[in-house]
C-alpha positions as CSV (number, residue, x, y, z in Angstrom):
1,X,-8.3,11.9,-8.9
2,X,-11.0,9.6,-8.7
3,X,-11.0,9.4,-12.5
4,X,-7.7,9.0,-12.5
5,X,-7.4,5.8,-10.6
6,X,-10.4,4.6,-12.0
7,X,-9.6,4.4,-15.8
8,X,-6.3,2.9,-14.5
9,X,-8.7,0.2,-12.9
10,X,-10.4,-1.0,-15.8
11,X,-7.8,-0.7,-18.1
12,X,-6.3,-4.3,-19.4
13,X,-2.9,-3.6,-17.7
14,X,-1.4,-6.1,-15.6
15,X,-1.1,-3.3,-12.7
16,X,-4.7,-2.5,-12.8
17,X,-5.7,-4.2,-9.7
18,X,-3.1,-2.5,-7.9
19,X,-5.0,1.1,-8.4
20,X,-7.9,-0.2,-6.8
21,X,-6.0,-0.6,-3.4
22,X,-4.2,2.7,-4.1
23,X,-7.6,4.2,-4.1
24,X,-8.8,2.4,-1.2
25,X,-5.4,4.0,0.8
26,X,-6.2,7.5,-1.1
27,X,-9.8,7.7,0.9
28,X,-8.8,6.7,4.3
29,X,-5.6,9.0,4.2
30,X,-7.8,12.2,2.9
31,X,-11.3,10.6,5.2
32,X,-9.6,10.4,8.0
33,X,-7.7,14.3,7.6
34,X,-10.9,15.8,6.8
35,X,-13.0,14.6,9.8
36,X,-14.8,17.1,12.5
37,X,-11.8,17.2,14.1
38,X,-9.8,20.2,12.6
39,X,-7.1,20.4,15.1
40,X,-6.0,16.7,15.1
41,X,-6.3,16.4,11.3
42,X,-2.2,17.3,10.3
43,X,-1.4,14.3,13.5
44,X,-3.6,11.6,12.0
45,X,-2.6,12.2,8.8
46,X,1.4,11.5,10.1
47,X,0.2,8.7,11.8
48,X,-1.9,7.0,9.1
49,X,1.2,7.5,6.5
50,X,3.5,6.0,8.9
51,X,1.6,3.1,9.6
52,X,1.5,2.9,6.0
53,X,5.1,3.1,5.2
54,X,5.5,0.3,8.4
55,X,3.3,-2.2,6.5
56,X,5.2,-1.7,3.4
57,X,8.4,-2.1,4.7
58,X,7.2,-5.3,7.0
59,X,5.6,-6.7,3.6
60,X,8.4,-6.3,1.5
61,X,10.7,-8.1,4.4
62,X,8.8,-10.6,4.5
63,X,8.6,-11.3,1.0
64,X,12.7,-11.0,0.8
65,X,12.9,-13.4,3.6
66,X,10.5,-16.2,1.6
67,X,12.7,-15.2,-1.8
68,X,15.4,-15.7,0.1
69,X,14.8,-18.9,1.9
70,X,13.3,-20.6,-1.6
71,X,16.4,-19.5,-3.4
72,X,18.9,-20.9,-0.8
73,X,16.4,-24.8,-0.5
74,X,16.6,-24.7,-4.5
75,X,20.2,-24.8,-4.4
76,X,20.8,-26.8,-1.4
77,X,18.6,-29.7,-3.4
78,X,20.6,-29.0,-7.0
């Protein structure tokens, strides 16, 4: 996997800087199920991918609202 993401990486690609964070998420997801603590591991996994998927989905509305709000002062000024 890591040589996966890694050739992505330093290709010339406009998305390569996007598989370094993609990495970055790939090691705390696995770290953080693999720890000492067996029993907690399939809990903290759920809990690190949904506090994923919230920061996504807060991103991206935030983003919309910005697009949106630029779009609607463009007009109002044509």
């Amino acid at each position: 996997m890591a040589l996966l993401f890694g050739r992505q990486l330093f290709s010339r690609k406009p998305t390569a800087p996007l598989y370094g964070s993609a990495f970055s998420t790939v090691l705390i997801l696995i770290g953080t199920g693999s720890g000492a603590f067996g029993e907690e591991a399939d809990s903290k996994f759920l809990i690190r991918i949904t506090q994923i998927v919230l920061a996504v989905c807060s991103l991206v509305a935030a983003l919309s609202l910005l697009q949106h709000l630029r779009i609607r002062e463009s007009w109002m000024n044509a």
